[in-house]
N, C-alpha and C positions, 0 to 999 in steps of 0.2 A: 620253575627256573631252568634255563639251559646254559650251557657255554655258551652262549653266544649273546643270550641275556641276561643282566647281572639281576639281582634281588634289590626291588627298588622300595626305598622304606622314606617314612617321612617323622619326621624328627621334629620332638616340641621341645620347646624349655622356654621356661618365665621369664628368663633373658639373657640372651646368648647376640657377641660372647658377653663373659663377665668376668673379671680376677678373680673370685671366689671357686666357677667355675670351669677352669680352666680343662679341667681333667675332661668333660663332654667335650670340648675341640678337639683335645688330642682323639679320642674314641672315635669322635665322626669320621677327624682324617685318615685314621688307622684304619678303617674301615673299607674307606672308598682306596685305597691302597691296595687293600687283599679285593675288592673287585664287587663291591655293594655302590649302588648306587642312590643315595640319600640328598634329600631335600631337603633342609630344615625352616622351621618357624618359631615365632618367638614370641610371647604376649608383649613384649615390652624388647624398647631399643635398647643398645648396648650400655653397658653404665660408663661407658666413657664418650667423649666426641670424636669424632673419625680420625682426627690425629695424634688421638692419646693412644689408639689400637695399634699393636702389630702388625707386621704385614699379613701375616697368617689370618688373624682378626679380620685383618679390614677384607682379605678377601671372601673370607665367611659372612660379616654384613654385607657385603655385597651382594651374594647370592641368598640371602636369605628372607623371608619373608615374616613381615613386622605385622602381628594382627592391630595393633591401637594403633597405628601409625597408617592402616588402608585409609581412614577417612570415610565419613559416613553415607557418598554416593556406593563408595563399595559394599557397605554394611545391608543397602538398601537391594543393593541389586542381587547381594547373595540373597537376602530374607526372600525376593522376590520368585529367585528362580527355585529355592527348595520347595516353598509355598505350593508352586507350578509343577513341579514335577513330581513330589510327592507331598501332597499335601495330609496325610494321614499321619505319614512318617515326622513331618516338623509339628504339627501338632502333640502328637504323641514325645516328643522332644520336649516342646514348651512344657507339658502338662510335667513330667517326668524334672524337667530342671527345678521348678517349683515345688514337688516333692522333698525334692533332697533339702531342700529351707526350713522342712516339719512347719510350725505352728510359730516361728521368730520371723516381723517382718521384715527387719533386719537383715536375716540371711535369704531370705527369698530375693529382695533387693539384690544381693552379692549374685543370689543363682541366677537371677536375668540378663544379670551383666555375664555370664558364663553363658546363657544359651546363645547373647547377640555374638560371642567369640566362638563360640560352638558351632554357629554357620559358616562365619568367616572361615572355622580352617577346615571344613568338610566341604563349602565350596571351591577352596586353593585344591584340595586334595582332588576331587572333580574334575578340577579343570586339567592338574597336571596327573592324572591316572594314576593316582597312587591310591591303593586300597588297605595299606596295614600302617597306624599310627604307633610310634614310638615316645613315650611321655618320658622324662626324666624327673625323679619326686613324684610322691604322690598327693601334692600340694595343689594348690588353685588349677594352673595349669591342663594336669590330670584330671578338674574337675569337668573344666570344657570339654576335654580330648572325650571323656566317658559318656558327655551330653550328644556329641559329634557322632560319637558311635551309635547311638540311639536314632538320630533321623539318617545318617549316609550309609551305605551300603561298606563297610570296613570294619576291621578287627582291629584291635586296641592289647597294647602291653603297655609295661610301667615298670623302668627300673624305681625300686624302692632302696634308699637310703638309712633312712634313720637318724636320731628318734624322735625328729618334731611330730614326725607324721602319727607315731604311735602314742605320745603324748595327749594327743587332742584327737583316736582315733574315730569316735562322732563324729566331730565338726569338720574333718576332710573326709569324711564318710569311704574310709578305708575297706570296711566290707562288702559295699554297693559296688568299691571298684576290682578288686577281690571276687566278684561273682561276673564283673560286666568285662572283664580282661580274658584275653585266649591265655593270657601265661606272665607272670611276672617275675622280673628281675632281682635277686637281691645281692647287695656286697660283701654280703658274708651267714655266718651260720646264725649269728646275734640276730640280726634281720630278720633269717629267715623264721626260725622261734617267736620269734613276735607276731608276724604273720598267721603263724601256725596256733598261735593263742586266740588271736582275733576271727578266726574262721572255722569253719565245721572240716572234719576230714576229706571231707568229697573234694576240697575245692585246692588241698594238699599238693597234688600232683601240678599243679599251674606254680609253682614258686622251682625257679632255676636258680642257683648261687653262681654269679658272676664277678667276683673280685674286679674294681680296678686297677690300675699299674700305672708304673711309670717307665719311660726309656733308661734304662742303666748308662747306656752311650751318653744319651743327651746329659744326664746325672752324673760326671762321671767323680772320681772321688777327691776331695779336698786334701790341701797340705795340710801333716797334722803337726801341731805344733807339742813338741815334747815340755817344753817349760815357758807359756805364754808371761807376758808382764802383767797384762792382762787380761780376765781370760771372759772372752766373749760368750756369750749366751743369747741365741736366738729363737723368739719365737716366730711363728708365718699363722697369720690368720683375724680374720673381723675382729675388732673389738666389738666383743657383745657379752651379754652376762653369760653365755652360755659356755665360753671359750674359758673363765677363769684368774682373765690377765691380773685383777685385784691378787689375787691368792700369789700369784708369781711375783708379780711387786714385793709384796709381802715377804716374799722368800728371801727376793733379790737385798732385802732391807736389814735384813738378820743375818743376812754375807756378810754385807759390808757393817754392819756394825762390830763384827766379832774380828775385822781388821781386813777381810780378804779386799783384794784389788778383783774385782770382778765389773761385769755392764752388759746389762740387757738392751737388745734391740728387739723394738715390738715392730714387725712388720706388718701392713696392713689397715686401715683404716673402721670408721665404726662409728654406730650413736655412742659409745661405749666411750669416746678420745677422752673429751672434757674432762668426766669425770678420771678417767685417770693420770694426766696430767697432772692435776689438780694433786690426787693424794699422791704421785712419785712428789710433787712441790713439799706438801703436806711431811713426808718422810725424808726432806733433806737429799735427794737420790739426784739432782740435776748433776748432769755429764753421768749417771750409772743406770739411767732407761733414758734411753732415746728410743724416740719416737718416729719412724722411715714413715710412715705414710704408705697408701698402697700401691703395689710394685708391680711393673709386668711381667709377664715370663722373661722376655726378654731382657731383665735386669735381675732379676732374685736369684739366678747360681753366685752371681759375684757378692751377693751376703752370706750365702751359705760359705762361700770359700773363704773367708774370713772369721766362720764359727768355732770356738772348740767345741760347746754342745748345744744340744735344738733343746726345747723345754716346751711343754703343751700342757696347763693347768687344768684341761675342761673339765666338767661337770655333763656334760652330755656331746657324744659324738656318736660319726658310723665307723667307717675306718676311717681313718683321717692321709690325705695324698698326700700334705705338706710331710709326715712323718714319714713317708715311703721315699720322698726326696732325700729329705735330708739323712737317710740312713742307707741310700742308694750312694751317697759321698761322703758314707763311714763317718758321719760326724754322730757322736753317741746323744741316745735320744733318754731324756727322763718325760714322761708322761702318765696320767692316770687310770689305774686299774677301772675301767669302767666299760659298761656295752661293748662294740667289736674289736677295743683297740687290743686286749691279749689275743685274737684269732693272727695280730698283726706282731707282734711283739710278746717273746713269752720274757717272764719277769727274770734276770739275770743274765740270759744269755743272748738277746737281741735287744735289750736296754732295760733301762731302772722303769719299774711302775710302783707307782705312789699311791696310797688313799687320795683320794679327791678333797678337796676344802682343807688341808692338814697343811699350812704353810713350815711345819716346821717339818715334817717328812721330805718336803722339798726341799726346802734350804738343805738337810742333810744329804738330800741326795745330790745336788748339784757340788756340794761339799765333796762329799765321796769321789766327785769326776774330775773336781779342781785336784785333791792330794794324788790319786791313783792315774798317771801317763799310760801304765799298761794295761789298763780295765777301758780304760776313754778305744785303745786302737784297739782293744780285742772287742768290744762292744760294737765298734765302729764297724768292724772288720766282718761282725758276726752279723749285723743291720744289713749291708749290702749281697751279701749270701743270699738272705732272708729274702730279699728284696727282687734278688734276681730268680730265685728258687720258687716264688710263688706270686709276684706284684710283678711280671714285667710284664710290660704295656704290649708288647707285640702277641707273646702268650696268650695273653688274658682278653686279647681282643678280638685274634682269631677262636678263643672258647664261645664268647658272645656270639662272633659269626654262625659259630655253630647250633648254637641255639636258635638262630636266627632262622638257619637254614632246616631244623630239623621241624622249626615247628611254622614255620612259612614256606617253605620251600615249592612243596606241592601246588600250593594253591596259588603262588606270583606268576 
């Protein structure tokens, strides 16, 4: 790389954009900001239809490139030209993709369908000269990106999240990617320990910690309301079992039973809705869980500015960004002691952490924030500190660059 060439990287993710992931937009565009110059793709179209996206969005589909969406003359003509010009190399790819499936025909089926997107995006990368792939998760996605690197001439990274990936660390064959990566990303130390469990020492020195952020400017902080009538409780995120919303519910139902004026807003959408609908109906709770449905960026400060506290029940997370928001605008966060959310939040002094699955630690603890005005703005107050001190997006993403640059640099 010189001044006068930027570092040009190519970017995957399952489906970009998306509400869930918002935080990869902001990164790419913080990025090409400080002076990288990124391509991205995507296995799958945006989860919304082009008018439901931002502008920022819709400029990002725009330039982006949709592997299920090429259509299968393109499918034909990549298979055709790798074939052709290295034909050893796609071979050696097929045989290798079907490896990773072991002895389930099942998953051999899922790996075919990864090698036929394995060509697609090592032919895009060909065509437009980019040689070092950047995967986000080390989920399906990454499974093609690590197939891709097997037949194209390119180097491969993987920011790692967590903990699905760890969870089912076989079945996304996290050490295959772990040995077949120049260097991987994680968001924190929780991560990177997992990693470091799953693989031999040698392979140690490829795991970089990369925190993500958020804007503090764009975040900036909420009016706080000394003596609410009502006092709002927000959470931002999928319904899904894995986030906890049941447990919150739960909480929210032994507030209002013991008299308080309290109401949850569950922002976000989910296989998850039905059923909890259903039990806020079940528990009497209509008008004290509303249900927003999922929210663009470009609407969700104007919930948070309306919160007295954010609440996040999960049972498994990485660091979680909605938390980095909402404590980026001092709004006091109760959340649970689990995987890297203390690297984010120490217990007392940047907000309440709870056992996990304990609706009645919650209820007390959102309790704790309804009586206490001075604990809600000192908590609030100590979150945005936090936030700006080690989560800010401009930070945290010229770090990324740097890694970007130390360990590609040479060779772009």
């Amino acid at each position: 790389m010189t001044a006068d060439r930027p570092l040009r990287l190519a970017y995957l993710v399952s489906r970009y954009p998306a509400v869930s992931h918002t935080f990869i937009l902001r990164e790419v565009l913080a990025l090409q900001q400080t002076g990288f110059a990124i391509e991205a793709a995507s296995i799958n179209l945006p989860d919304r239809p082009t008018e439901g996206l931002t502008s920022e969005e819709r400029a990002e589909a725009a330039r982006t490139f949709y592997i299920k969406n090429a259509g299968w003359l393109a499918v034909v003509r990549a298979h055709l030209a790798a074939l052709a010009m290295r034909p050893a190399r796609y071979v050696a790819g097929l045989v290798y993709a079907v490896s990773l499936g072991g002895a389930d025909l099942k998953k051999i089926l899922y790996c075919l369908f990864y090698f036929i997107e394995a060509v697609l995006i090592g032919d895009w990368m060909r065509r437009r000269r980019l040689s070092h792939l950047h995967v986000h998760f080390a989920t399906p996605a990454s499974t093609a990106g690590l197939i891709a690197s097997k037949i194209y001439p390119m180097t491969l990274s993987i920011t790692v999240h967590g903990p699905d990936e760890f969870y089912d660390a076989p079945g996304y064959r996290l050490l295959e990617k772990i040995e077949g990566s120049s260097f991987l990303c994680v968001i924190g130390r929780y991560a990177r320990s997992q990693l470091m469990k799953l693989s031999p020492a040698s392979q140690w020195s490829k795991f970089e910690v990369s925190p993500l952020g958020v804007d503090p400017e764009q975040f900036a902080p909420a009016p706080f309301r000394e003596a609410p009538g009502t006092f709002e409780v927000i959470c931002v995120g999928r319904l899904t079992p894995a986030k906890g919303q049941q447990v919150l519910i739960a909480a929210i139902a032994k507030l209002v039973a013991e008299g308080r004026d309290v109401r949850l807003r569950l922002v976000g959408d989910g296989p998850d809705r039905a059923a909890l609908e259903q039990d806020a109906r079940a528990r009497g709770l209509a008008g004290k869980v509303i249900f927003e449905g999922a929210v663009n960026q470009d609407r969700i400060r104007a919930f948070y500015q309306g919160a007295d506290a954010f609440a996040l029940a999960s049972f498994a997370e990485g660091i979680p960004v909605v938390l980095m928001e909402a404590m980026a605008m001092e709004i006091p966060c109760v959340t649970t002691f689990i995987t890297g959310i203390p690297e984010l939040i120490r217990p007392g002094v940047d907000g309440l952490l709870v056992a996990p699955s304990d609706d009645d630690e919650l209820a007390s603890a959102i309790g704790t924030l309804m009586d206490d005005a001075s604990l809600r703005r000192r908590l609030g107050q100590a979150g945005r500190r936090r936030v700006i001190e080690k989560y800010d997006l401009q930070t945290n993403t010229a770090r990324l660059g740097a890694i970007f640059r130390r360990r590609l640099g040479a060779s772009q």
